[in-house]
Steps between C-alpha positions, in 0.01 A plus 500: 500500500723827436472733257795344292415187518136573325668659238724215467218274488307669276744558267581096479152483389510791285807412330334116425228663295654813308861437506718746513268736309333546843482863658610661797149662470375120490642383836426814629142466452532169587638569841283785566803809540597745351763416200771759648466296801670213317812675459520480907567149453641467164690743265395394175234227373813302385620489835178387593420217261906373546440489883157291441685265261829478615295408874327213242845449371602453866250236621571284175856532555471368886258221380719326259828532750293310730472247289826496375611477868331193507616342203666149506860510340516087461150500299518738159198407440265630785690815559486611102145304515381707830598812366353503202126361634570783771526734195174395388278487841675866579329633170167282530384784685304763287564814686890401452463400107338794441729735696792352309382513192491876501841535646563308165287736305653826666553784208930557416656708773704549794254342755466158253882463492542522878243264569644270221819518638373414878287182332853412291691486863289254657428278196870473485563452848274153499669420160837495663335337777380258303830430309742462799252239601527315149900527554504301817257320415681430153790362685360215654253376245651476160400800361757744330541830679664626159117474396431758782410750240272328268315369860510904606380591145231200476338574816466866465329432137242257728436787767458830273315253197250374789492891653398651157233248426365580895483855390368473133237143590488512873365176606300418208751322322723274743745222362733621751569160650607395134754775438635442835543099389665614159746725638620232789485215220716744352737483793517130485579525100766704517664595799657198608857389480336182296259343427490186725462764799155603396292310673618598840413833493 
């Protein structure tokens, strides 16, 4: 293992326990060099943390494409329904949950706002993914696609709702299955040109 990559590591683990409130002085103990050696690898500790997040950011970003990639445009249901359980098995693992959670926790600054910007990009990019699949799918199932926004809108209450309670419960609490059934009975409700169409979706 290099050099960089230790400190890399180390900081991911680091960064899971203290949060951004962690020290240079911290990984460098933790990595056994000398702190000004750091700044051979990194110029700041904000360059630092956003290169171990943003390579977090990175691998979550690749893992739901894939998905999406695979994603059925004739069945709604599984591809929204996929996504969302992928959501949930993603952030069943601790070391991830916990990781996240301080990226959530991060103090006001510069370094927060980047890395909420970076998160923003890709949770927009599967929204829009999402939502062209509801338009085609729209047209050849009865559903409005004037009701694009309210699907846009519905689903992206489901995802960040289910997020937050990850972050604040983690797994202790789990009607997940539920809220996913609400928000597609919601679907059937209201997004369909009428009501006799319902029952094929």
């Amino acid at each position: 293992m290099s050099k960089k990559q230790e400190i890399i590591d180390r900081t991911y683990e680091l960064f899971s326990r203290y949060g951004d409130a962690l020290s240079l002085s911290a990984i460098a103990n933790a990595t056994s060099i000398k702190k000004s050696s750091l700044y051979a690898h990194f110029d700041s500790k904000d360059h630092l943390l956003f290169h171990v997040i943003d390579l977090e950011l990175q691998k979550f970003d690749q893992a739901t494409l894939d998905v999406l990639k695979t994603s059925d445009s004739t069945d709604l249901k599984k591809t929204v329904s996929d996504f969302y359980y992928f959501i949930l098995y993603y952030f069943n693992d601790p070391t991830k949950l916990v990781f996240w959670k301080r990226c959530m926790l991060m103090s006001e600054g510069p370094l927060k706002k980047k890395v909420e910007e970076t998160h923003m990009k890709i949770h927009q990019r599967n929204i829009e993914y999402i939502t062209t699949l509801y338009i085609d799918y729209a047209k050849t199932n009865d559903l409005d696609e004037k009701n694009v926004d309210i699907f846009r809108h519905s689903f992206m209450v489901l995802l960040l709702g289910t997020l937050y309670s990850l972050f604040v419960f983690e797994h202790r609490v789990t009607p997940y299955d539920h809220s996913f059934h609400i928000f597609w009975k919601g679907v059937q409700q209201h997004l369909h040109k009428n009501s006799l169409s319902r029952e094929r979706l």
